[in-house]
PLY file of the C-alpha trace (Angstrom):
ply
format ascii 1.0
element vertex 499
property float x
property float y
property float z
element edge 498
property int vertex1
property int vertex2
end_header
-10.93 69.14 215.77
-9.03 66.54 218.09
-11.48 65.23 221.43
-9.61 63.62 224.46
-11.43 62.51 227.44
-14.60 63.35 228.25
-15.46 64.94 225.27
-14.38 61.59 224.06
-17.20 59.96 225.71
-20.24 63.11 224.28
-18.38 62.30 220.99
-19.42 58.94 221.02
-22.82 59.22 222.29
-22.67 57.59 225.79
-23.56 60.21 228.09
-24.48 59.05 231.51
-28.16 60.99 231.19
-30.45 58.44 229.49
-33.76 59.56 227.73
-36.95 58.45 229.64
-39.06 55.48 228.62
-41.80 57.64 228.28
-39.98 59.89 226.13
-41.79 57.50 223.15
-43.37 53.92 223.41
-44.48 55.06 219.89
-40.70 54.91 219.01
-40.91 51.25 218.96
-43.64 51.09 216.06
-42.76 48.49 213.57
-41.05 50.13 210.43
-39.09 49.47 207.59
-40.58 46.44 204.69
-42.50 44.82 207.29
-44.54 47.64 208.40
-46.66 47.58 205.00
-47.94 43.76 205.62
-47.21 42.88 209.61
-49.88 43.17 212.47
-49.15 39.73 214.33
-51.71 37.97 216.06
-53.05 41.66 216.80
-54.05 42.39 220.47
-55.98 39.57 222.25
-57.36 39.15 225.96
-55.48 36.78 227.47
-59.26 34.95 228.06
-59.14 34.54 224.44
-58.81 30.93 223.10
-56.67 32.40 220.75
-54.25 33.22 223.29
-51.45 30.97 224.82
-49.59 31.54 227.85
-46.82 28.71 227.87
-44.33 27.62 230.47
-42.70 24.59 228.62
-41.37 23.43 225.66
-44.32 21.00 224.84
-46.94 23.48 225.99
-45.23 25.97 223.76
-44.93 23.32 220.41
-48.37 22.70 221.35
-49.47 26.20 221.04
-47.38 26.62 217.26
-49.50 23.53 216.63
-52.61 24.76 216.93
-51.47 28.16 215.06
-50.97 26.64 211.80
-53.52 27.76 209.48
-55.34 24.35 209.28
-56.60 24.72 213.15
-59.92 25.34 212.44
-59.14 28.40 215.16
-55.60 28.93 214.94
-54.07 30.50 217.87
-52.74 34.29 216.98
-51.02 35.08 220.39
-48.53 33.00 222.03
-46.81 34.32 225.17
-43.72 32.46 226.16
-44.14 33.09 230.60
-40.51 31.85 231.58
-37.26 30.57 230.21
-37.20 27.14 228.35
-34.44 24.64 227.66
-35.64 22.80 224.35
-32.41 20.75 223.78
-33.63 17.14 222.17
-32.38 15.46 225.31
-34.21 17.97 227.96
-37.62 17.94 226.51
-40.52 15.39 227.51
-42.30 13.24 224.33
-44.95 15.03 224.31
-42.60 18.07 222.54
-41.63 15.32 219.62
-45.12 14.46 219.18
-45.77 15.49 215.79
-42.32 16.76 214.11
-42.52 20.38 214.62
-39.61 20.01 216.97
-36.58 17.48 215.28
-33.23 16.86 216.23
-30.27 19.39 214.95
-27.38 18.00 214.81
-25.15 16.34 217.39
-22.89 18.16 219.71
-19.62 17.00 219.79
-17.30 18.93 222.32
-19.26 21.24 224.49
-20.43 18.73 227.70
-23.48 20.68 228.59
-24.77 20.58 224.38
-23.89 16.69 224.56
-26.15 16.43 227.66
-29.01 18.45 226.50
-28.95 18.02 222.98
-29.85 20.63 220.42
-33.38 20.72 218.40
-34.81 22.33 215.76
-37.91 23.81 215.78
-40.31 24.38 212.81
-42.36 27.36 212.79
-44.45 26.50 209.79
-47.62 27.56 207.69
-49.19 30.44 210.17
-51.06 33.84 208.81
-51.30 36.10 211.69
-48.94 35.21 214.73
-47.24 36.62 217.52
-44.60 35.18 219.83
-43.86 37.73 222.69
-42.22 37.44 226.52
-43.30 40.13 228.89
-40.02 39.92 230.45
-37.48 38.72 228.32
-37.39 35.07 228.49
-34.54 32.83 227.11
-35.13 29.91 224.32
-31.94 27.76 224.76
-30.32 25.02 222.84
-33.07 25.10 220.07
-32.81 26.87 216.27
-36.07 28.60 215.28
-37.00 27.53 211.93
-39.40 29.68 210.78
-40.84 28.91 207.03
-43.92 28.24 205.14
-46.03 31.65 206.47
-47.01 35.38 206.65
-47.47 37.86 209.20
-45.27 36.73 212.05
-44.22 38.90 214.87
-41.56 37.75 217.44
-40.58 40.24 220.19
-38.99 40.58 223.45
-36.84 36.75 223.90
-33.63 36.10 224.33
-31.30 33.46 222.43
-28.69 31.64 224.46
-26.35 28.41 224.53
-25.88 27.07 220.70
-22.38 27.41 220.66
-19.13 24.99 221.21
-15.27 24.97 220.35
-14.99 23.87 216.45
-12.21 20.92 216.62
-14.44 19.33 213.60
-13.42 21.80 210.82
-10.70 23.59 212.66
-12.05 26.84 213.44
-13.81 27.12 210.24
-17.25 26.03 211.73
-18.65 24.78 209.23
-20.08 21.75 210.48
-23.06 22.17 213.06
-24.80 24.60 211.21
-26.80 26.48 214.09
-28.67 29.47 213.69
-30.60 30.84 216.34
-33.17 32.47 213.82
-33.34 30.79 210.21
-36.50 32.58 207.87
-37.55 30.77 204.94
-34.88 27.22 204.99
-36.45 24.20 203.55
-40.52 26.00 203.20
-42.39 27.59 200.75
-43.12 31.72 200.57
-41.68 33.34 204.13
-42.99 36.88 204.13
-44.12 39.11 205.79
-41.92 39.13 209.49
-41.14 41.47 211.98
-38.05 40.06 215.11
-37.84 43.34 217.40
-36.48 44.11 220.53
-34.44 40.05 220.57
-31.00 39.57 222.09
-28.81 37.10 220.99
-25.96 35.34 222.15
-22.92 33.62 220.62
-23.75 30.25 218.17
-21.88 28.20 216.18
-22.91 29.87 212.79
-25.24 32.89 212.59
-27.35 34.89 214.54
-30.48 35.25 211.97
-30.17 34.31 208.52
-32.82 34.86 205.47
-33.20 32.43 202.63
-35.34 31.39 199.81
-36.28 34.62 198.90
-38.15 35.08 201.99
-39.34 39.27 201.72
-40.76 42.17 203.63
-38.49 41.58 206.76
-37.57 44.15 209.36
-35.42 43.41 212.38
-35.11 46.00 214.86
-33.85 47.49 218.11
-32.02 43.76 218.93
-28.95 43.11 220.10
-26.32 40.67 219.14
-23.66 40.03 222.18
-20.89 37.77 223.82
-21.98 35.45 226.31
-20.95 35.17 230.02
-17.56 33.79 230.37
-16.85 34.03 234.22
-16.76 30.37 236.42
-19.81 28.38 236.28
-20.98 30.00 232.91
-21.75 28.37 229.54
-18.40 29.19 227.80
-16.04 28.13 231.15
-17.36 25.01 230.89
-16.75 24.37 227.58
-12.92 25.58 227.95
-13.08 23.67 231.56
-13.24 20.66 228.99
-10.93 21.33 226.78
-8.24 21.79 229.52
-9.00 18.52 231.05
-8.81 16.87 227.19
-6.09 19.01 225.79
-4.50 15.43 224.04
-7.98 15.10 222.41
-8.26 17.97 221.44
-5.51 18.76 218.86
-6.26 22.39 217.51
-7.14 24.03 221.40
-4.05 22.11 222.62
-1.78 23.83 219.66
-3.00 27.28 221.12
-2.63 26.64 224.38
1.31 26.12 223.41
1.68 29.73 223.19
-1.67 31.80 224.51
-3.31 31.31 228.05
-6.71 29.72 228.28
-8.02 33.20 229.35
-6.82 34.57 225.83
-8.69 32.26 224.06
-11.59 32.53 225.55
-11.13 36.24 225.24
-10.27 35.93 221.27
-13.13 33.40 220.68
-15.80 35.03 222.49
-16.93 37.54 219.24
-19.38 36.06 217.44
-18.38 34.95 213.54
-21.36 35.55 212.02
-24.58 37.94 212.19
-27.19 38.21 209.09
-26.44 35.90 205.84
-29.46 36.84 203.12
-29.50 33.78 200.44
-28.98 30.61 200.58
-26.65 29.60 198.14
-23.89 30.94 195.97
-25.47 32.77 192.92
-28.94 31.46 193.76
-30.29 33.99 190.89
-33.28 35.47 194.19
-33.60 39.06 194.13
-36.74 40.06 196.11
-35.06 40.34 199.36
-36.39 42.85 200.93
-34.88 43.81 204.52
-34.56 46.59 206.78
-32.03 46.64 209.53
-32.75 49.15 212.05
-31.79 50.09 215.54
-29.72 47.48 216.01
-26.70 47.11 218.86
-24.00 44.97 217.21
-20.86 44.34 219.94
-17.58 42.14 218.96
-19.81 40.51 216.08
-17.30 39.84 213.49
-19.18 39.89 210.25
-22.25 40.15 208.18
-24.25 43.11 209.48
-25.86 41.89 206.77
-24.26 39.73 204.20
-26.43 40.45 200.83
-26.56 38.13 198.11
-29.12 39.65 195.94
-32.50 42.10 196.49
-32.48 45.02 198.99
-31.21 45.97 202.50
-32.12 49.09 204.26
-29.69 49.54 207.11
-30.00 52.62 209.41
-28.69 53.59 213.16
-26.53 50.89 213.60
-24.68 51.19 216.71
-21.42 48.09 215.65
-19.19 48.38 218.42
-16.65 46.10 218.02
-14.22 47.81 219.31
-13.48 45.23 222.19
-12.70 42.71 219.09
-10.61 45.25 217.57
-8.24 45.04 220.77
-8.38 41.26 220.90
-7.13 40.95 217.04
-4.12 42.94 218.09
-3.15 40.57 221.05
-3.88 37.38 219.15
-1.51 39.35 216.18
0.84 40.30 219.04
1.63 36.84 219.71
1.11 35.30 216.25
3.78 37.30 215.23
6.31 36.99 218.49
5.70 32.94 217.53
6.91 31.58 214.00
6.08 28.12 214.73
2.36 29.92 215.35
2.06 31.78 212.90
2.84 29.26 209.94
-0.65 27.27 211.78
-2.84 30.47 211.57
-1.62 32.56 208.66
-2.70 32.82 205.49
-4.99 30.73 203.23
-3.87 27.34 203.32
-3.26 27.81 207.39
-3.67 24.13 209.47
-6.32 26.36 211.69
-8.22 29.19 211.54
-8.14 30.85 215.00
-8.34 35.04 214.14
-10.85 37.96 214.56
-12.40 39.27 211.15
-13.29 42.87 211.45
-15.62 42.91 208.75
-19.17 45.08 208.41
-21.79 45.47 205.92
-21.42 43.22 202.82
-23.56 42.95 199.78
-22.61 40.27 197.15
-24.08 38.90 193.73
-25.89 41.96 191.96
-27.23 42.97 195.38
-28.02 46.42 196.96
-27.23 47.94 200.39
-27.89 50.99 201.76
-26.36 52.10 205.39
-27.44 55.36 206.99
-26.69 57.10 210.49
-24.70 54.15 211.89
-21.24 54.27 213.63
-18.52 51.04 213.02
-16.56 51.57 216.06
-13.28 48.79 215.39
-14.48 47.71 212.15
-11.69 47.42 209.53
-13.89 47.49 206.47
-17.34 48.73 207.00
-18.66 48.27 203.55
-18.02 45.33 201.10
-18.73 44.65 197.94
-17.52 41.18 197.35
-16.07 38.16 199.54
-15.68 35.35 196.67
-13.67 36.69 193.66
-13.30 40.11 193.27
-12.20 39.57 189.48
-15.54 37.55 189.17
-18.61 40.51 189.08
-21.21 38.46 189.47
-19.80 38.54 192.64
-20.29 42.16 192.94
-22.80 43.86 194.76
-23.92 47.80 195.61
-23.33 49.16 198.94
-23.12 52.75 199.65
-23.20 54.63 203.03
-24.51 58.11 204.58
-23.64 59.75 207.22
-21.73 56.65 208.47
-18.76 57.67 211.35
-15.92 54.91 211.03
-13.49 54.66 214.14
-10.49 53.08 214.31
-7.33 52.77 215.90
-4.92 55.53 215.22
-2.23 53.74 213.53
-4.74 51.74 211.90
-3.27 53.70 208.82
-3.82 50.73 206.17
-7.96 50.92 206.54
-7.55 54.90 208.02
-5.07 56.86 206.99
-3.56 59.72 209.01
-5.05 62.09 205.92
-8.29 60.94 206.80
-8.36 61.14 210.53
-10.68 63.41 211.55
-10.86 63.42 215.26
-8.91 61.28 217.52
-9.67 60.06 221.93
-8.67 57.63 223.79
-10.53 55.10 225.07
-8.78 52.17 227.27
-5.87 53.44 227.44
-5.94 53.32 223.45
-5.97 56.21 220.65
-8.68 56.10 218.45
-9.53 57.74 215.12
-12.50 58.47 213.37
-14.01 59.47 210.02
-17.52 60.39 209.05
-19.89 60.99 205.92
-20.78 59.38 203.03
-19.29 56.77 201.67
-18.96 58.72 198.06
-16.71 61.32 199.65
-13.31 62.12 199.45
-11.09 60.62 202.01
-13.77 58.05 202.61
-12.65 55.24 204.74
-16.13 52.93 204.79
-15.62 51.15 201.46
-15.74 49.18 199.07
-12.70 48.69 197.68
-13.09 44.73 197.22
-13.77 44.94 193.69
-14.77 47.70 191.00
-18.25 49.29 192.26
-21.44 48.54 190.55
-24.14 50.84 189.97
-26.17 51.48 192.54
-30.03 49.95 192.12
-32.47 48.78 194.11
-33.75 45.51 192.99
-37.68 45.60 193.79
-38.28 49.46 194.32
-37.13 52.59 196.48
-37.85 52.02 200.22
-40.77 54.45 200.77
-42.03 53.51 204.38
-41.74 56.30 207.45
-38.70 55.49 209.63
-37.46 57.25 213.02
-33.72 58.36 211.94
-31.72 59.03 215.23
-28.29 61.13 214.87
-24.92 58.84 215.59
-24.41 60.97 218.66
-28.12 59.36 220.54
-27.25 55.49 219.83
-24.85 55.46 222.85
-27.59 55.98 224.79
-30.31 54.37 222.85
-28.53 51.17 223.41
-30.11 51.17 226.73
-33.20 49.72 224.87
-31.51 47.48 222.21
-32.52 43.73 222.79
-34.99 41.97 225.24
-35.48 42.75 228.91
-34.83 46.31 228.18
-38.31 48.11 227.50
-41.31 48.24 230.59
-44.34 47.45 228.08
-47.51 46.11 228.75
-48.73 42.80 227.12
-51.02 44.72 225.02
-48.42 47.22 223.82
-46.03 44.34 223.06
-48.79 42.55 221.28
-49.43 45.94 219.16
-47.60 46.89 216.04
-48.29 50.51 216.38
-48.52 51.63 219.81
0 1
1 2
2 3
3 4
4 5
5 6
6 7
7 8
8 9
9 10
10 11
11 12
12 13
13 14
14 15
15 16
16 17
17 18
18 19
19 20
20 21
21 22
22 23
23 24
24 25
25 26
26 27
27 28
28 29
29 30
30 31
31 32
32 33
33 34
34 35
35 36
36 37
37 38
38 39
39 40
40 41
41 42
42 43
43 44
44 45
45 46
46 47
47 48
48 49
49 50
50 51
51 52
52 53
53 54
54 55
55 56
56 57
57 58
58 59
59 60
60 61
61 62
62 63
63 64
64 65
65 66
66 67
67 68
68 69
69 70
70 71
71 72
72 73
73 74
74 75
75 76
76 77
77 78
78 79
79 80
80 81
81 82
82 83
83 84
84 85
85 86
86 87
87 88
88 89
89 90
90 91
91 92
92 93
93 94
94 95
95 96
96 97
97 98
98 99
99 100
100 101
101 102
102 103
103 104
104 105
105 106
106 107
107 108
108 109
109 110
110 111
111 112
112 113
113 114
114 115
115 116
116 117
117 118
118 119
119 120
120 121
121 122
122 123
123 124
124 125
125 126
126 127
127 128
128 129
129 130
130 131
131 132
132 133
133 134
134 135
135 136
136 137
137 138
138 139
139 140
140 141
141 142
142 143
143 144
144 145
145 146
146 147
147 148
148 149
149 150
150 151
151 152
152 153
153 154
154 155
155 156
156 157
157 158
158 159
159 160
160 161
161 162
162 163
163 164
164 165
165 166
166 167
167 168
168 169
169 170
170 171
171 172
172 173
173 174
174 175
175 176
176 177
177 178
178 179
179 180
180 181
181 182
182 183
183 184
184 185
185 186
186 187
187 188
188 189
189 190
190 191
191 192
192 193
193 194
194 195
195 196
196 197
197 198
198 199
199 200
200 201
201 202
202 203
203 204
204 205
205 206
206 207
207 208
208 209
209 210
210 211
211 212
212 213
213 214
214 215
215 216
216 217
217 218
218 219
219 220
220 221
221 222
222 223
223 224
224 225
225 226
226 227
227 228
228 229
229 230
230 231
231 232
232 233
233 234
234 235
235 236
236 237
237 238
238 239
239 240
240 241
241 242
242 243
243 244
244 245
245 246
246 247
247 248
248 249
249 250
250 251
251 252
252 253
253 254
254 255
255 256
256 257
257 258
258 259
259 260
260 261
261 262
262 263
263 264
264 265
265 266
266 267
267 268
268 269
269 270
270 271
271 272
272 273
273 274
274 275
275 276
276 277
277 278
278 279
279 280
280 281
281 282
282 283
283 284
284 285
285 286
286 287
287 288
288 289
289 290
290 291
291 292
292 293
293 294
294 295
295 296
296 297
297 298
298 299
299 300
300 301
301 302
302 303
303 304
304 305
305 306
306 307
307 308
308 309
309 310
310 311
311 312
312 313
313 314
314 315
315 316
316 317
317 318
318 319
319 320
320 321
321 322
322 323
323 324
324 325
325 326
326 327
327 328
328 329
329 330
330 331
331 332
332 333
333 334
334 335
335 336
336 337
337 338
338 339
339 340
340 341
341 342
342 343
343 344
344 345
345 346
346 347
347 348
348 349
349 350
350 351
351 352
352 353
353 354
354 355
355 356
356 357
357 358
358 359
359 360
360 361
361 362
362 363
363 364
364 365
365 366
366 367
367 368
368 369
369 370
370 371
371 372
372 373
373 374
374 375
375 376
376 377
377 378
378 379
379 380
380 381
381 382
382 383
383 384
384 385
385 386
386 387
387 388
388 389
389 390
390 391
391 392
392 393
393 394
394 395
395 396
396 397
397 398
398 399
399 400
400 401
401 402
402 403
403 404
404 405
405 406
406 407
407 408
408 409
409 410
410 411
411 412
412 413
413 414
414 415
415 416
416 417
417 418
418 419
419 420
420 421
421 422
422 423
423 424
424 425
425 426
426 427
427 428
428 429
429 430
430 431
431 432
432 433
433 434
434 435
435 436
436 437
437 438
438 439
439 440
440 441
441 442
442 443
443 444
444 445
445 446
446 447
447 448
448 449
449 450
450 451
451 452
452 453
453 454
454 455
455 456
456 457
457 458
458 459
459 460
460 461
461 462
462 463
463 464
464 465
465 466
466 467
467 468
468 469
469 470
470 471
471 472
472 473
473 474
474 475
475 476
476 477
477 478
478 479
479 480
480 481
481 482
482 483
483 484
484 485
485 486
486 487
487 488
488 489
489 490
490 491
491 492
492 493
493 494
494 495
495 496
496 497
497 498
């Protein structure tokens, strides 16, 4: 069967009727490995003295101070009121009093990072905590660095501003290191955590990575998207620079010798990297344990989650990168109209790395993924199975899919062939092709085919918890309440784990 227009649209689950709110607080519940072990800071009075309202950075660092476990009350509720910029440069002493908030490290191109700096901020040895906006508030120029603790809830805030053009390491970015969310880096056991309902922007390196074995993690109904780009925004100032300091700036000048300024902002704006899970490369940790679910991934390029060892449950995934999809093929257009171009971009040893990887669910190094109900809309290679050395297995990790719908371009025939098209619309004036089902079946286009599969095991047991499973064909419309800002609550269902 072969849908064209509107049935195009239905097909794809973005009907213009959305469900209610009331059809289901209760749908938010916390689920997934979490659920077992997370209840927060519980629900509090906001007359409790174990509740915080904050409006600044220091009033907030002083609130995470008095949380830590040695408080001889800690505080179990912190409500962050209002947007805060917590760059190194913006905030007052009294936020570097004690160390919980240190310096990251050092812009070096984008003007507005230079002028406010960017921090780090330890979230460190709590049992019982919840960080929660009522309406959505931002935390800019600042990497959470939560480590050292149990029972953590974070809800409802937005991420914004840690990103800037990569001269440094020539589009690799691998040199400022900024995560907006980092669990378990440099601390002792991390478990026990539960980010809902977050929305993140576009930073240098990931969006929320897991290390040190930290366990029992769900993250749910957030949302991972590109940042403003019009005048006056975040990202047109950082290219404002870079016109006005093209001779200083040798890899941005290169492109600008053969695509507009709009077309790199437009082919930079996807973010590299979502979800990395272990630290380092064959770190030996397998008692991951994380459950991705409900989760609105657009023009992210990569790791939805990259495994290396213990478990990920994955389910109703909504990846549209389909807007990233049609970048890659004008940055290709004109790579390939350009010699001179493409010897500087192409291939492994290339001067610069300036491209858009179309990449989905990975699991590496003996580690076990499990994807269900999702749609990869633009997504060459939904599953993966290795991204070091495919002739290497240790390497080699399980992934397997169900009831996964792939879509594609239509003469995307390498990663789709025509055999395996099932359905084909258009969409922007472009034809797109999809396959669904498991990732066992014939004609399969999710993956792996990276290296030889390994056996499929889950490292520290079968995921047993009760989850809400939506069909593909809802999570157009369920986007609606993917990421912060998006859900009317009250501050005692927000501070509630089961509602």
């Amino acid at each position: 069967m072969r849908c064209h227009g509107l049935i195009a649209v239905l097909f794809l689950g973005i009907a213009s009727l959305m469900p209610a709110a009331a059809s289901g607080i209760s749908m938010y519940n916390i689920e997934g490995y979490a659920a077992a072990s997370v209840t927060g800071g519980g629900y509090l009075a906001e007359s409790d003295p174990k509740y915080r309202r904050v409006t600044t950075p220091a009033g907030f660092i002083a609130a995470l101070r008095a949380a830590r476990t040695s408080s001889s009350t800690p505080v179990k509720v912190i409500e962050i009121a209002n947007d805060l910029d917590m760059g190194w440069n913006e905030v007052d002493d009294a936020a570097r009093a004690d160390g919980l908030l240190r310096q990251n490290k050092t812009p070096k191109k984008h003007p507005a990072l230079i002028a406010s700096g960017v921090s780090l901020l330890d979230v460190t040895n709590f049992n019982g905590l919840t960080i929660y906006s009522r309406n959505g508030a931002v935390l800019r120029h600042v990497e959470l660095n939560i480590k050292s603790g149990t029972n953590l809830v974070l809800r409802n805030l937005r991420f914004d501003e840690l990103w800037e053009w990569d001269e440094g390491t020539r589009g690799d970015y691998d040199s400022n290191d900024w995560d907006f969310v980092t669990l378990g880096d440099g601390g002792g056991v991390t478990s026990g955590i539960w980010i809902d309902h977050c929305s993140f922007s576009k930073a240098y390196d990931g969006v929320l990575d897991i290390k040190k074995g930290a366990n029992n993690i769900t993250v749910s109904w957030i949302e991972t998207l590109p940042p403003a780009s019009g005048p006056g925004s975040f990202v047109a100032r950082q290219f404002d620079y870079l016109e006005a300091n093209r001779a200083a700036n040798a890899m941005y000048d290169f492109l600008r010798g053969f695509f507009t300024r709009q077309q790199i902002i437009d082919i930079s704006l996807p973010q590299k990297k979502g979800h990395l899970i272990g630290s380092n490369d064959l770190e030996g940790i397998s008692s991951y344990t994380v459950t991705l679910h409900h989760n609105h991934y657009r023009d992210l390029q990569d790791r939805m989650p990259r495994l290396r060892g213990g478990d990920v449950h994955a389910y109703n995934l909504y990846v549209d990168s389909s807007n990233a999809r049609i970048m890659k093929a004008v940055r290709d257009a004109v790579v390939q109209a350009n010699p001179a171009l493409r010897s500087k971009v192409e291939g492994s040893s290339s001067t610069y790395k300036f491209d858009v990887v179309l990449n989905g669910s990975v699991s590496t190094e003996g580690g076990a993924v499990q994807v269900e109900r999702s749609l990869f809309w633009g997504v060459f290679t939904p599953l993966r199975n290795n991204q070091t050395d495919p002739d290497d297995s240790r390497y080699t990790g399980a992934i397997r899919a169900f009831g996964v719908r792939h879509v594609l371009f239509a003469s995307d025939i390498n990663y789709m062939p025509a055999s395996s098209q099932q359905a084909t619309f258009v969409d922007r004036g472009i034809v797109w092709a999809s396959w669904e089902g498991n990732s066992g079946a014939a004609g399969s286009t999710l993956g792996p085919t990276q290296a030889a599969q390994a056996p499929f095991v889950w490292r520290n047991g079968v995921p047993s918890y009760p989850m809400t499973l939506h069909g593909i064909d809802e999570l157009g419309n369920l986007r609606a309440w993917m990421g912060a800002g998006k859900v009317s609550m009250t501050a005692q269902q927000w501070m509630r784990v089961v509602n």
